[in-house]
VOVO-195223 format. One record per atom (N, C-alpha, C): atom name; z, y, x negated. Coordinates in steps of 0.1 Angstrom, whole numbers, plus 2048, in hexadecimal, padded with zeros to 3 digits. Layout:
<name: CA; up: Z; north: Y; east: X> $
...
END
This chain:
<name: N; up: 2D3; north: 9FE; east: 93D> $
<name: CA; up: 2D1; north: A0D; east: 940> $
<name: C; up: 2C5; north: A12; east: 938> $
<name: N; up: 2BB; north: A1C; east: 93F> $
<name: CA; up: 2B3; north: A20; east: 936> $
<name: C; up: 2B5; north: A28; east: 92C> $
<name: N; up: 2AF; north: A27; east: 921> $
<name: CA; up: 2B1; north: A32; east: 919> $
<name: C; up: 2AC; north: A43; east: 91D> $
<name: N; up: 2B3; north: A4E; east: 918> $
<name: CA; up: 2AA; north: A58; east: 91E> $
<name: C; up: 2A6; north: A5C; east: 916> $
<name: N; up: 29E; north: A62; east: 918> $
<name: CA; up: 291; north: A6A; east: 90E> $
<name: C; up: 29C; north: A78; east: 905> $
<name: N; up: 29E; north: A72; east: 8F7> $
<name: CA; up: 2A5; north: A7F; east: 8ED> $
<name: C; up: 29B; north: A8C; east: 8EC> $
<name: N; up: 2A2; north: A99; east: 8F0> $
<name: CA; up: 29E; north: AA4; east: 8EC> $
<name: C; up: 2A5; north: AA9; east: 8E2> $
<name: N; up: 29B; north: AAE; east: 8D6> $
<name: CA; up: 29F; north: AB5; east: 8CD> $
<name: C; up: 29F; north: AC4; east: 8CC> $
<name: N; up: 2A6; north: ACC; east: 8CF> $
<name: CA; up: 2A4; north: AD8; east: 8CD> $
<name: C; up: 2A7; north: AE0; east: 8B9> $
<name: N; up: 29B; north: AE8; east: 8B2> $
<name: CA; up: 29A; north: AE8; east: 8AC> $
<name: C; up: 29C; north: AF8; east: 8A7> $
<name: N; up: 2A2; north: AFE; east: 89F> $
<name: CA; up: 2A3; north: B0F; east: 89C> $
<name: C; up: 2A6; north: B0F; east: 88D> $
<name: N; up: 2A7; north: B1A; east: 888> $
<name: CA; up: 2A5; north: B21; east: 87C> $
<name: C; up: 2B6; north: B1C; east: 876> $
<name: N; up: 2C1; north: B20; east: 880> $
<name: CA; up: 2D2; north: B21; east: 879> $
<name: C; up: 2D8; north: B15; east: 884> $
<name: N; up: 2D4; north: B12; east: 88E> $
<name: CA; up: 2DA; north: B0B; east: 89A> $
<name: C; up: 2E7; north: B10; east: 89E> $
<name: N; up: 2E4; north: B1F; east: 8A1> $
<name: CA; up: 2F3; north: B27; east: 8A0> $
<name: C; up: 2F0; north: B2F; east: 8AF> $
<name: N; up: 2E1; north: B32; east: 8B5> $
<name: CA; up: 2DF; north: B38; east: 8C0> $
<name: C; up: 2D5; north: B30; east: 8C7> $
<name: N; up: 2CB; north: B35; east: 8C8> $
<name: CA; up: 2C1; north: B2E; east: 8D5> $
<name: C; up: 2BF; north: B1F; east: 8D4> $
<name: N; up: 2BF; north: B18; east: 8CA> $
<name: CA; up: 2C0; north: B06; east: 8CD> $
<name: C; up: 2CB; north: B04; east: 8D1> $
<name: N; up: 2D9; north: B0E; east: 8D2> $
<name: CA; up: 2E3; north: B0B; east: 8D7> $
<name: C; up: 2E3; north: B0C; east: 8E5> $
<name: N; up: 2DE; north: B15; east: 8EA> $
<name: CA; up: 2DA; north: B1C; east: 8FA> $
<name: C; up: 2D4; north: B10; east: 8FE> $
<name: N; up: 2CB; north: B0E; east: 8F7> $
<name: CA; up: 2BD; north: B02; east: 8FE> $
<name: C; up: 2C6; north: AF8; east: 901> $
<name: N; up: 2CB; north: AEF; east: 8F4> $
<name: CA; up: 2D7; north: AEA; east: 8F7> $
<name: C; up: 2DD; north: AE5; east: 901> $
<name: N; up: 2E8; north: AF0; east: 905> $
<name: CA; up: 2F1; north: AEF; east: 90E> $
<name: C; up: 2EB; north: AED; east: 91D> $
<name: N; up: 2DD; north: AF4; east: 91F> $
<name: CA; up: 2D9; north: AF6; east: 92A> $
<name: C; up: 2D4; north: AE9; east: 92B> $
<name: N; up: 2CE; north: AE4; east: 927> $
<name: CA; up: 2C5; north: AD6; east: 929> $
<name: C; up: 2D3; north: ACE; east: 929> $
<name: N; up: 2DB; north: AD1; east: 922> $
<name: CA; up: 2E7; north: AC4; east: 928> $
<name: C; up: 2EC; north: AC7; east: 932> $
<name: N; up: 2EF; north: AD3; east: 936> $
<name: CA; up: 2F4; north: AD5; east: 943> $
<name: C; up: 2EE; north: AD4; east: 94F> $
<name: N; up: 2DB; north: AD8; east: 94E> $
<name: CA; up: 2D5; north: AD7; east: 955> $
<name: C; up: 2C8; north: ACA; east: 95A> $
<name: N; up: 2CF; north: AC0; east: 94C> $
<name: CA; up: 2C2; north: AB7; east: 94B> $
<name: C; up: 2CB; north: AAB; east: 944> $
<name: N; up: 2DA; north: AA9; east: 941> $
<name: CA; up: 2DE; north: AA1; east: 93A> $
<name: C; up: 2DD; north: A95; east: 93D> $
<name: N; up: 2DE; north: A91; east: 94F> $
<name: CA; up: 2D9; north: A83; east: 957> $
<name: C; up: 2CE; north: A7D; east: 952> $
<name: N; up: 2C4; north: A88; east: 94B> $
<name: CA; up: 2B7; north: A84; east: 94D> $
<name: C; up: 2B7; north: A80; east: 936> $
<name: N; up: 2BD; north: A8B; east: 935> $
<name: CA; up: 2B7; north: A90; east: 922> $
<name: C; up: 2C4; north: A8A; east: 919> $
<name: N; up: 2C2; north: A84; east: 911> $
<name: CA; up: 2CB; north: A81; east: 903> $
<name: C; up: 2C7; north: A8F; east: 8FB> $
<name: N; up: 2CF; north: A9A; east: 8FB> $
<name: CA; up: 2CD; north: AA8; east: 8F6> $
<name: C; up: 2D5; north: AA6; east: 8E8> $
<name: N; up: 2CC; north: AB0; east: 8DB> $
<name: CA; up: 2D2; north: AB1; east: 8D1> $
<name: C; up: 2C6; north: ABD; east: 8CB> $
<name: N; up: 2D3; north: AC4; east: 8C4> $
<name: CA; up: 2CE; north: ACE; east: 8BF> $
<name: C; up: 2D0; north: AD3; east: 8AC> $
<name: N; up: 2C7; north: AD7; east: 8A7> $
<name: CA; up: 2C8; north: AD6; east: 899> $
<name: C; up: 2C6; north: AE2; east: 893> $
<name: N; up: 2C8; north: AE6; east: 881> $
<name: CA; up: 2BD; north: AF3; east: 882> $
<name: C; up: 2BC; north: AEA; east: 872> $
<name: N; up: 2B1; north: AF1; east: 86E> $
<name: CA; up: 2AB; north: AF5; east: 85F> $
<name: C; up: 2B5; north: AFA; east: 858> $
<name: N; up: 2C0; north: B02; east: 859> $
<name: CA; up: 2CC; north: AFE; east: 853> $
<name: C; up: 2D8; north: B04; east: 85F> $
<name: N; up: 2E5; north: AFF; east: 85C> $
<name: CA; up: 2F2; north: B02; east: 864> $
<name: C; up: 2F6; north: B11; east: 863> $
<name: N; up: 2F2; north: B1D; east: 86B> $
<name: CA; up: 2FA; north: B25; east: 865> $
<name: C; up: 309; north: B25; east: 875> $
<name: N; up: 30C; north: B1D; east: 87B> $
<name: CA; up: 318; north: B1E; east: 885> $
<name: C; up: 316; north: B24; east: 88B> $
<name: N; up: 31A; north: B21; east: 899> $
<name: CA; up: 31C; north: B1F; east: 8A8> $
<name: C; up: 31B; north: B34; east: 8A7> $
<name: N; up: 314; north: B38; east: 8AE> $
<name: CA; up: 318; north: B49; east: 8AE> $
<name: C; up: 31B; north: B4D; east: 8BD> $
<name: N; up: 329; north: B50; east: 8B8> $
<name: CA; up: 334; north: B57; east: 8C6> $
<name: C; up: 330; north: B5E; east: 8CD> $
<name: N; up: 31E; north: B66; east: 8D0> $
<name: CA; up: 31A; north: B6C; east: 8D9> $
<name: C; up: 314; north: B5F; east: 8E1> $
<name: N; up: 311; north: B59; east: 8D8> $
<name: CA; up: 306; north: B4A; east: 8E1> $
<name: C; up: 313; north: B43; east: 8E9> $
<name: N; up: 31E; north: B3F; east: 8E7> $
<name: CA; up: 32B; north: B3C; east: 8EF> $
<name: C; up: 32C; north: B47; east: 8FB> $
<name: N; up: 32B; north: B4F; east: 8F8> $
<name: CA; up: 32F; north: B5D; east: 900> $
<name: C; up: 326; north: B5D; east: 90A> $
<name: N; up: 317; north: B5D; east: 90A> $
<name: CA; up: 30D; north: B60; east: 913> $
<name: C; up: 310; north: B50; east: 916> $
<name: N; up: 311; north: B48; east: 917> $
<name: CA; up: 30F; north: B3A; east: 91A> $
<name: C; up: 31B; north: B35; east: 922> $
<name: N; up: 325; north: B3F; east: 921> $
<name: CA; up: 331; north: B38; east: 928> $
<name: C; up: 32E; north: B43; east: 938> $
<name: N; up: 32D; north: B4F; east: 931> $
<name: CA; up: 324; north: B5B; east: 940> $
<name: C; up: 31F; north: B50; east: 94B> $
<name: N; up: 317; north: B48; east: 943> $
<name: CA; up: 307; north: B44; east: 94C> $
<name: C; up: 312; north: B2E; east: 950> $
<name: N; up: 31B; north: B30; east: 952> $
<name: CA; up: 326; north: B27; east: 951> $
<name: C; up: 322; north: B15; east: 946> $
<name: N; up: 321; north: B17; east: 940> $
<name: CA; up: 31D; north: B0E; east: 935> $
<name: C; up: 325; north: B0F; east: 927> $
<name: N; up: 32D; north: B0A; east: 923> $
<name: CA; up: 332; north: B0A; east: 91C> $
<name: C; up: 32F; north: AFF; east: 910> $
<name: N; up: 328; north: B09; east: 900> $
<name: CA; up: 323; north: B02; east: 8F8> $
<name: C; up: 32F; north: B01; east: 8EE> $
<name: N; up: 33C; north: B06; east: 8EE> $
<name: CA; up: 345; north: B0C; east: 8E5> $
<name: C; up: 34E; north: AFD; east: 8DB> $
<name: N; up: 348; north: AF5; east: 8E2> $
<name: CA; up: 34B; north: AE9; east: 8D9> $
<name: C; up: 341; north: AE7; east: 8D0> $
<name: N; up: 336; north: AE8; east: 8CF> $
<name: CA; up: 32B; north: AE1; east: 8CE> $
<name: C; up: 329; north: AE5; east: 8BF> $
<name: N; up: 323; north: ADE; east: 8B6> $
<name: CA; up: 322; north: AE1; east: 8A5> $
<name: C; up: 312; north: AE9; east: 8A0> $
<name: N; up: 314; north: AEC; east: 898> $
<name: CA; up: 309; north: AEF; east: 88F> $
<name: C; up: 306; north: AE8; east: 883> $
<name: N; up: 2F9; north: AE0; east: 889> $
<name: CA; up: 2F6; north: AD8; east: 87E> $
<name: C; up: 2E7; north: AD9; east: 877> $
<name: N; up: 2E5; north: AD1; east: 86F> $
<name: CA; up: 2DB; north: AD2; east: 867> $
<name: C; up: 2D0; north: AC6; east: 86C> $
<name: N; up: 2C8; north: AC9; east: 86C> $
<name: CA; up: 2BD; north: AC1; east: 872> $
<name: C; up: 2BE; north: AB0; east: 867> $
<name: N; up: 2BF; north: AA8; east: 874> $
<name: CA; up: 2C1; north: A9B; east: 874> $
<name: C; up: 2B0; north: A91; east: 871> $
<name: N; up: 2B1; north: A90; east: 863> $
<name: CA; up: 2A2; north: A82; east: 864> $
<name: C; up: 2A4; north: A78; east: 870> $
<name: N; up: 2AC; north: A73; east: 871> $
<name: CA; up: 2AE; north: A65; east: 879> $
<name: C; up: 2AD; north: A6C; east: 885> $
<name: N; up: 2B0; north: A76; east: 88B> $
<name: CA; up: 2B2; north: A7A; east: 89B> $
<name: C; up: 2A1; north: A81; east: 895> $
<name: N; up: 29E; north: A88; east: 892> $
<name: CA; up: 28F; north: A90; east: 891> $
<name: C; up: 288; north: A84; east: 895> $
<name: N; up: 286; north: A76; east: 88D> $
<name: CA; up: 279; north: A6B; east: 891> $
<name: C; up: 27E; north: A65; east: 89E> $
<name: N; up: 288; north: A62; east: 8A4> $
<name: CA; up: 28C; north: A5E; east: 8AF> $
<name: C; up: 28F; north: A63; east: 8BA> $
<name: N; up: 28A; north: A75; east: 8BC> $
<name: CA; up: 287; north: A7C; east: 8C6> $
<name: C; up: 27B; north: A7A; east: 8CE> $
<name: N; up: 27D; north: A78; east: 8D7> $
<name: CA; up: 26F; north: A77; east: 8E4> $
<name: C; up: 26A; north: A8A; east: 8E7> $
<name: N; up: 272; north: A90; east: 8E3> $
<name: CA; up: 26F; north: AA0; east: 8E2> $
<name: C; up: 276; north: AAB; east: 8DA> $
<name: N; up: 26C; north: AB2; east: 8CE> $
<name: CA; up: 26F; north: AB6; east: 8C6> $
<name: C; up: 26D; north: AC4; east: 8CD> $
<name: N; up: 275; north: AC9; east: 8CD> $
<name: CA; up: 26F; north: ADB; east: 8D4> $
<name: C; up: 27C; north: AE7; east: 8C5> $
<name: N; up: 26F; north: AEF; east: 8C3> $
<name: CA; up: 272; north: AF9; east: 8BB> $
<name: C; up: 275; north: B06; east: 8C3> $
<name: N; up: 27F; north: B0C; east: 8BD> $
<name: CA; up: 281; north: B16; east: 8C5> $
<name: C; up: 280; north: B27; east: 8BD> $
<name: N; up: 27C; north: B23; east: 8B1> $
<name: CA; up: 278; north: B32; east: 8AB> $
<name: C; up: 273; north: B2F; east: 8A4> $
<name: N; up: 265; north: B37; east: 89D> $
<name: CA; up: 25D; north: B36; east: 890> $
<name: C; up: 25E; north: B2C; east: 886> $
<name: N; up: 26C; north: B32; east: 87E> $
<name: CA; up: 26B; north: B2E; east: 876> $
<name: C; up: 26E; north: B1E; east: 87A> $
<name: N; up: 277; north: B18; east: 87D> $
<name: CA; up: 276; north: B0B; east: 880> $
<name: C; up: 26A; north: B03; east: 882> $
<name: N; up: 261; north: B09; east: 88C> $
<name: CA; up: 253; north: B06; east: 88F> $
<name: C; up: 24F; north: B04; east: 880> $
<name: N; up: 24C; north: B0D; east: 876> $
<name: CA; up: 23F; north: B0B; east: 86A> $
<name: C; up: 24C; north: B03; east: 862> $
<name: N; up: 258; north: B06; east: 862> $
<name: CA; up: 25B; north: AF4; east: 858> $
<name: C; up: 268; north: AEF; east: 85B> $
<name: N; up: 266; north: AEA; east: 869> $
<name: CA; up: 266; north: ADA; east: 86D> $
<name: C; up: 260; north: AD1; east: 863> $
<name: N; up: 269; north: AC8; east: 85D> $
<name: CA; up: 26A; north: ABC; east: 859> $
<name: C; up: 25F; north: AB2; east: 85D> $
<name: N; up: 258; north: AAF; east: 854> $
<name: CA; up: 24B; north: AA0; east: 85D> $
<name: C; up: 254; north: A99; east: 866> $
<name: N; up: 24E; north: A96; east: 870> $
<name: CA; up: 252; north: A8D; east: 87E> $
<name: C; up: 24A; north: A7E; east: 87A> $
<name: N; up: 251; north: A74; east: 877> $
<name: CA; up: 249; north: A6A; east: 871> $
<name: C; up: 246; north: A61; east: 884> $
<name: N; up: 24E; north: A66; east: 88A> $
<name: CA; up: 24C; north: A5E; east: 895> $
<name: C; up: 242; north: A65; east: 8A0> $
<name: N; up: 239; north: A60; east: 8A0> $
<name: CA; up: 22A; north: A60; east: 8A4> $
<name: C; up: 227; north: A63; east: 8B8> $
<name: N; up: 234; north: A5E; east: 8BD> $
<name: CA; up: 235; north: A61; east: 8CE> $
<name: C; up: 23E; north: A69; east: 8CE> $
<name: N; up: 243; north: A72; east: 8C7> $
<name: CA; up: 245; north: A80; east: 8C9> $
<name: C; up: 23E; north: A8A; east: 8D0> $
<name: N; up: 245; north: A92; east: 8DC> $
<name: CA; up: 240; north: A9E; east: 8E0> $
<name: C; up: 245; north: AA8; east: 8D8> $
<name: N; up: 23B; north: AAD; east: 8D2> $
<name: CA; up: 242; north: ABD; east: 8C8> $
<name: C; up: 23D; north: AC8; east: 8CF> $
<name: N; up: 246; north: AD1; east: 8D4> $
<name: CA; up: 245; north: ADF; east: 8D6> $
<name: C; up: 24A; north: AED; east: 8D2> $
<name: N; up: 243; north: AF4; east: 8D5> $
<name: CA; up: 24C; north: B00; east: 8D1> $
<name: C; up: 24D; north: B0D; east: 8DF> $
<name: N; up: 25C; north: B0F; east: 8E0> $
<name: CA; up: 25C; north: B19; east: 8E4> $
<name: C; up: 261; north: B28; east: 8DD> $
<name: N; up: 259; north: B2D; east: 8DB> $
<name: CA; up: 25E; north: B3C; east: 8D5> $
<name: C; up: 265; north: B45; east: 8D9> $
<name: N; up: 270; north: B46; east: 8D6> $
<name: CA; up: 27D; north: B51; east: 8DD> $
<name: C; up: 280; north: B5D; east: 8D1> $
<name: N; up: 285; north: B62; east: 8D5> $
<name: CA; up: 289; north: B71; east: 8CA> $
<name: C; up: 295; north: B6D; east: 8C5> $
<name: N; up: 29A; north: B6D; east: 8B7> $
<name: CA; up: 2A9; north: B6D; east: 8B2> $
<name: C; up: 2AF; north: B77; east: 8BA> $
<name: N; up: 2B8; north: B72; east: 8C5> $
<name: CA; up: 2C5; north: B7C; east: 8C5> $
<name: C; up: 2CF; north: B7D; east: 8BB> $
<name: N; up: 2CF; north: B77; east: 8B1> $
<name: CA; up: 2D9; north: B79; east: 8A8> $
<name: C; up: 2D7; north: B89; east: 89D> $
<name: N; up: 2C8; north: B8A; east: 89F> $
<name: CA; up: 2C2; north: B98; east: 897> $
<name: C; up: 2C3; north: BA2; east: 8A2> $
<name: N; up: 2C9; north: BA1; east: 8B1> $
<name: CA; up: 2C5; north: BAC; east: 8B6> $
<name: C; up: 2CF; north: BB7; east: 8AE> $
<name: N; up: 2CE; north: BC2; east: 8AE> $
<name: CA; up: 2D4; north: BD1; east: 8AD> $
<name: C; up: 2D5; north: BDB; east: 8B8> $
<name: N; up: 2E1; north: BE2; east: 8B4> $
<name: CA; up: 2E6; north: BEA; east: 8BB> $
<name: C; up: 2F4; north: BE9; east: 8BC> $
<name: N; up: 2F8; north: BEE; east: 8CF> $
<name: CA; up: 305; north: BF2; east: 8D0> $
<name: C; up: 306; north: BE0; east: 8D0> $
<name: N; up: 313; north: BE2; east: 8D5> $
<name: CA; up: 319; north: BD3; east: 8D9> $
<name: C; up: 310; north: BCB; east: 8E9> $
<name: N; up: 30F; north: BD9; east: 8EF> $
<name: CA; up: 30C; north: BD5; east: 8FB> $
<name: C; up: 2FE; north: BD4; east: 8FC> $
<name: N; up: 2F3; north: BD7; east: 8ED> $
<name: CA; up: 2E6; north: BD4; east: 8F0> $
<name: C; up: 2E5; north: BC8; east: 8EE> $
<name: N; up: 2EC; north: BC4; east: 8E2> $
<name: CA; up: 2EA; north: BB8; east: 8DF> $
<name: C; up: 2F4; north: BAD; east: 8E7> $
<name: N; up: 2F9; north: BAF; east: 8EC> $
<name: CA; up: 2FC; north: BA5; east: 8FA> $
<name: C; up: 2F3; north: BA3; east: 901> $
<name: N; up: 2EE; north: BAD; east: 903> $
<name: CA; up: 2DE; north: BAB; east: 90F> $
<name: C; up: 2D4; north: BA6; east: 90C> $
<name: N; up: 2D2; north: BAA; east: 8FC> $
<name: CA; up: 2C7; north: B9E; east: 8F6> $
<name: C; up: 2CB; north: B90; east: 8FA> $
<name: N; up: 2D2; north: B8C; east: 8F6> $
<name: CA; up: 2DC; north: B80; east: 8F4> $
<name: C; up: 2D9; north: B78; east: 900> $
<name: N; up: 2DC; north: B80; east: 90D> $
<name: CA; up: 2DB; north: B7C; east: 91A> $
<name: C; up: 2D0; north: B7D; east: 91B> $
<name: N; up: 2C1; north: B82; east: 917> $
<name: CA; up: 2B3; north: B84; east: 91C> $
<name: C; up: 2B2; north: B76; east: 913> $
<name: N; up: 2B3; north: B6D; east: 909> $
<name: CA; up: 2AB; north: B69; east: 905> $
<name: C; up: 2B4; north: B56; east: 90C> $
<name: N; up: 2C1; north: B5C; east: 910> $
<name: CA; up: 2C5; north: B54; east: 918> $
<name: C; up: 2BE; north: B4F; east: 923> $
<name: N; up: 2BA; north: B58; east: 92C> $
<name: CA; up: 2B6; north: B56; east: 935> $
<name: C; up: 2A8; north: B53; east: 936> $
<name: N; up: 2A0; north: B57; east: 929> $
<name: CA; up: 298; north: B53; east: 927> $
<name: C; up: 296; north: B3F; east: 928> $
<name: N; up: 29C; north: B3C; east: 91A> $
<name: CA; up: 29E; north: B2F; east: 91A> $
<name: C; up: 2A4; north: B26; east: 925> $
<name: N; up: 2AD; north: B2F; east: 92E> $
<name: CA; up: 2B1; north: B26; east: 93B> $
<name: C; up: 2A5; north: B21; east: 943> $
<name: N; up: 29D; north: B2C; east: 943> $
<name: CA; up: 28F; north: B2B; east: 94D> $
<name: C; up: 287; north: B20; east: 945> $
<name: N; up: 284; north: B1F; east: 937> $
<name: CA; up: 27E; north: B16; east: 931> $
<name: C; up: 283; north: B09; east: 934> $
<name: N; up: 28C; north: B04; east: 932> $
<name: CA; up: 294; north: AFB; east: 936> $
<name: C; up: 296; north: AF7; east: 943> $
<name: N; up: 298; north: AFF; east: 94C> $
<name: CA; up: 299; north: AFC; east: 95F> $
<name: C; up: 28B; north: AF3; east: 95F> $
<name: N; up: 27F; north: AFB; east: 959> $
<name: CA; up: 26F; north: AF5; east: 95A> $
<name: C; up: 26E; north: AE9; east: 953> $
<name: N; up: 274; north: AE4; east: 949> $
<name: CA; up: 26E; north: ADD; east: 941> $
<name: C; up: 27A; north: ACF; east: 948> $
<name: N; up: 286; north: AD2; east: 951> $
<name: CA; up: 28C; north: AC4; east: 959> $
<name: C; up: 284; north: AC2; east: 968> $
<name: N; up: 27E; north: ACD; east: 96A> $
<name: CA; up: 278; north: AD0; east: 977> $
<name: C; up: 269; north: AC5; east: 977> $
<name: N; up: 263; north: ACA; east: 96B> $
<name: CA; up: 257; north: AC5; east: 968> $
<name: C; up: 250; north: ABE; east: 95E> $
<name: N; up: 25D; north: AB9; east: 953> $
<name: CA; up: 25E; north: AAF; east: 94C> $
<name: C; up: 253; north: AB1; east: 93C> $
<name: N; up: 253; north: AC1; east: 93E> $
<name: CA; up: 24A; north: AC5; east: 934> $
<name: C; up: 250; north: AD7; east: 932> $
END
């Protein structure tokens, strides 16, 4: 069996959007992706990212928050960052046929307001990342 190409998805707490990216590339790309997601540090799985994610029928509600892995980092075939700060410190990648990217998404975890704005944040940055994801199994980039 071939091996499939590991995606790494990369964030600041691995509590919202590497979780979104996550779920969707395994739901939408798991035939294809060995998916794993990490952050710069664990701050836990956040009950709006469950919430918008079970909406859009994907259910991440098992799934952990962890701390970014040396051994999975150099043995990724795709490193993708999903907010700033992860981007400027990300860990050296000692392994050299890495694709490193970044996509930049807005923390829903900072949005403010009522309950129901920040649901919609939540869901805009969802749907954002679904579209990033539909393109990148569609077109392999």
């Amino acid at each position: 069996m071939e091996k499939k190409p590991l995606v790494y998805f990369l964030c600041t707490g691995n509590s919202c959007r590497s979780q979104i990216a996550d779920g969707f590339l395994k739901a939408l790309g798991g035939d294809k992706y060995e998916v794993k997601s990490a952050g710069l540090e664990a701050h836990g799985l956040n009950p709006r990212a469950v919430q918008v994610m079970k909406e859009a029928g994907v259910d991440i509600a098992s799934n952990t928050s962890d701390v970014i892995d040396p051994d999975t980092l150099n043995r990724a075939d795709y490193v993708i960052t999903l907010c700033g700060h992860a981007d400027e410190h990300c860990p050296v990648i000692v392994n050299r046929n890495v694709t490193k990217w970044h996509w930049g998404f807005d923390d829903p975890a900072k949005a403010t307001g009522t309950e129901e704005q920040i649901m919609a944040q939540f869901r805009e940055v969802r749907d954002s990342i679904k579209s990033r994801i539909v393109r990148f199994v569609q077109e392999g980039k």
